[in-house]
C-alpha positions in Angstrom: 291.1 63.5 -84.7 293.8 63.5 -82.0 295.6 60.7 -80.5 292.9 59.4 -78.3 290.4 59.0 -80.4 293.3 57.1 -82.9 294.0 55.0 -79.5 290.4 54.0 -78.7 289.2 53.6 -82.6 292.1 51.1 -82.4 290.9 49.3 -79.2 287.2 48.8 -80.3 288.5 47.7 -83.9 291.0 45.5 -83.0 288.8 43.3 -80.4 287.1 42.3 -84.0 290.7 42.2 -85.6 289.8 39.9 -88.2 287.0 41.8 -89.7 288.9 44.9 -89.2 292.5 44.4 -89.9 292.8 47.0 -93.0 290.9 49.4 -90.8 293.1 48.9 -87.8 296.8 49.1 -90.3 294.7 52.7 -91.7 294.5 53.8 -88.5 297.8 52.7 -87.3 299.9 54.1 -90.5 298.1 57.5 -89.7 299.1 57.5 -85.9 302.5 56.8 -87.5 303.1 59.0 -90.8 301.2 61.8 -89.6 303.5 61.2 -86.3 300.3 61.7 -83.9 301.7 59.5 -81.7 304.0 62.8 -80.2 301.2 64.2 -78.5 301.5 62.1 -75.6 305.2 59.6 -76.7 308.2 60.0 -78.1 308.1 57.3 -80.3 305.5 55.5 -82.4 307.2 52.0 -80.9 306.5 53.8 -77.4 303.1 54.3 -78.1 302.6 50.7 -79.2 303.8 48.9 -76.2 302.2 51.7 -73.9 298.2 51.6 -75.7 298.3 48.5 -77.8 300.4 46.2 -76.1 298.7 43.0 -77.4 300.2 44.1 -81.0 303.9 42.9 -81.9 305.9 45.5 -83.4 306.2 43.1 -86.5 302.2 42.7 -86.8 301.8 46.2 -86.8 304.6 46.7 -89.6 302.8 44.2 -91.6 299.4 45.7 -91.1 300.8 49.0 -92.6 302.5 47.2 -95.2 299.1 45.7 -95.7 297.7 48.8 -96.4 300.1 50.4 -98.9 299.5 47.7 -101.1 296.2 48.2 -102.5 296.1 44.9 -104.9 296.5 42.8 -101.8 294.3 44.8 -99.7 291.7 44.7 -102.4 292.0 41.0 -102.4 292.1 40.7 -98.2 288.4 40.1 -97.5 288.3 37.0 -99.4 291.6 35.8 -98.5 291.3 36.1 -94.6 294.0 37.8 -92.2 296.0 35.4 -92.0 296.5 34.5 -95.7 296.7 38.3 -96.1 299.5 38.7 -93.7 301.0 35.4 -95.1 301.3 36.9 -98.7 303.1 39.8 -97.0 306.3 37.6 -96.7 306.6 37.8 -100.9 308.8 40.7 -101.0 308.2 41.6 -104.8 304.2 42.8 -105.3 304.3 40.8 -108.9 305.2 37.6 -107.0 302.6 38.6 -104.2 299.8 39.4 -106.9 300.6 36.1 -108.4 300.1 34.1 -105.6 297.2 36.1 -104.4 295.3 34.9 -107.2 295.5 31.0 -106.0 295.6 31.9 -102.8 291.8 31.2 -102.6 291.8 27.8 -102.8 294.6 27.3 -100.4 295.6 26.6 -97.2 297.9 28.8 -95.3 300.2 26.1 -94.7 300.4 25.5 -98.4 300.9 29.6 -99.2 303.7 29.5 -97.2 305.1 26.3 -98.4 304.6 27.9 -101.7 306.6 30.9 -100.6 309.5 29.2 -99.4 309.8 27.3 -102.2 310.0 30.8 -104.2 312.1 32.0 -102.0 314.8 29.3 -102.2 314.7 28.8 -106.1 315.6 32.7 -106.1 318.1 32.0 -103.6 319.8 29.1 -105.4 319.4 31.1 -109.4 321.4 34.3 -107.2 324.5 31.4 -105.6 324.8 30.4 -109.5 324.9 34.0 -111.5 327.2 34.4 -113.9 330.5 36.2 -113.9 329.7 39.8 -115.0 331.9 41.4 -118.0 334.8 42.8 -116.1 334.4 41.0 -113.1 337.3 39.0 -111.5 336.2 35.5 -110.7 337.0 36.2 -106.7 334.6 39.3 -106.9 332.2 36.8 -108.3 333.0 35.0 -105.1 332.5 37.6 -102.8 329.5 38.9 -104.6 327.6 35.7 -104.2 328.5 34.8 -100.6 327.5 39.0 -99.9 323.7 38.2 -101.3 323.7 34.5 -99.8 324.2 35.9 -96.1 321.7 39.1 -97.4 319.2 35.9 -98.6 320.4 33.3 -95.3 319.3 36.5 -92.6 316.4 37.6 -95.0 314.8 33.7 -94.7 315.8 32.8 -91.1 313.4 36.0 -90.3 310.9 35.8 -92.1 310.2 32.2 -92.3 312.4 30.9 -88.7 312.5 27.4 -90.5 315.1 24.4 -90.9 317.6 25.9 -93.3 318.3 22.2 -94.4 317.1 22.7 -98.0 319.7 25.9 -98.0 323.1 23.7 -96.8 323.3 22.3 -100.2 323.6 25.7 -101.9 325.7 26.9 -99.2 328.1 23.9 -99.3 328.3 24.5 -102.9 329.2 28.4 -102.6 332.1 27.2 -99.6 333.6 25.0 -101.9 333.8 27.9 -104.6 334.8 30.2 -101.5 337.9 27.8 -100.1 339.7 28.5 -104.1 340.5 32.1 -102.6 341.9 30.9 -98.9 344.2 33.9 -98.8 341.2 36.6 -99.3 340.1 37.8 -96.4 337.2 39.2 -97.4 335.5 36.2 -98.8 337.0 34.7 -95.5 335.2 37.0 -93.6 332.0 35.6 -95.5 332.6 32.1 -94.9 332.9 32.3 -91.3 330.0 34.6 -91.0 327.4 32.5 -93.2 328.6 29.3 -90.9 327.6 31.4 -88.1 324.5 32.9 -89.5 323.5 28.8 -90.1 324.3 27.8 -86.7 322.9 30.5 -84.5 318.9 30.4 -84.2 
């Protein structure tokens, strides 16, 4: 098959998306891996926004990560697109089977409730780690406010929420941070989480 028949197997599949979601994320993660898309673009974005323009980059990334998880996509025809694509916001597969298993008998407001709650708990357990054997108490410091602004961008992306549960943690972690006023690395961190909490 060459591009065009990729391009209009899309079109016709995706006017019945939800029936045909896995199909559609096949045949766009072909288009992509096998890079069809040169025959007529440069790039595979190019192609999206010249032939499937009704597709957001980020749908189709999650339709192709869809597909290269076959537990989920096994489970996807009961579940629905949306709490399909929903589950794709678990970024380990164990959590992601987990929830998949309730998912059933729940709402997509609830899955995603669900995964934010998971998300945060990990969040807090990784502000209050231990110090590591050999580790100074200010790389302690700069190691937790490193995977705080990792976990702050990772949750403002995928969820764009009210980081208000978050502030406690973070509060927490500054007052920690303000021992080592004269590092300027851990510095560096405070001022960039207060940003990373302020900006939208």
């Amino acid at each position: 098959m060459n591009l065009t028949d990729y391009t209009i197997q899309i079109r016709f599949k995706s006017k019945t998306i939800v029936n045909n979601f896995i199909e559609v994320g096949n045949l766009l993660k072909k288009v992509r891996d096998k890079e069809i898309f040169k025959e007529s673009f440069n790039t595979f974005t190019d192609y999206l926004e010249q032939e499937h323009p009704k597709f957001s980059r980020s749908f189709v990334l999650r339709l192709i990560q869809l597909v290269e998880d076959p537990k989920l996509c096994s489970t996807s025809n009961k579940l629905g697109i949306c709490k399909t694509l929903e589950l794709l916001k678990i970024s380990d597969r164990e959590g992601r089977e987990e929830l998949s298993q309730k998912a059933e008998d729940m709402t997509v407001k609830e899955i995603r409730t669900e995964i934010k709650s998971k998300t945060i708990k990990r969040f807090s357990s990784n502000i209050n780690e231990e110090v590591s054997e050999g580790d100074s108490v200010e790389d302690k410091c700069i190691r937790q406010g490193e995977t705080l602004l990792k976990e702050l961008s990772s949750l403002k992306l995928r969820f764009k929420y009210d980081l208000t549960n978050l502030k406690e943690g973070i509060a927490k972690w500054n007052t920690f941070a303000k021992r080592y006023g004269n590092n300027e690395k851990i510095q560096t961190l405070v001022s960039t989480i207060s940003r990373e909490l302020t900006s939208p």
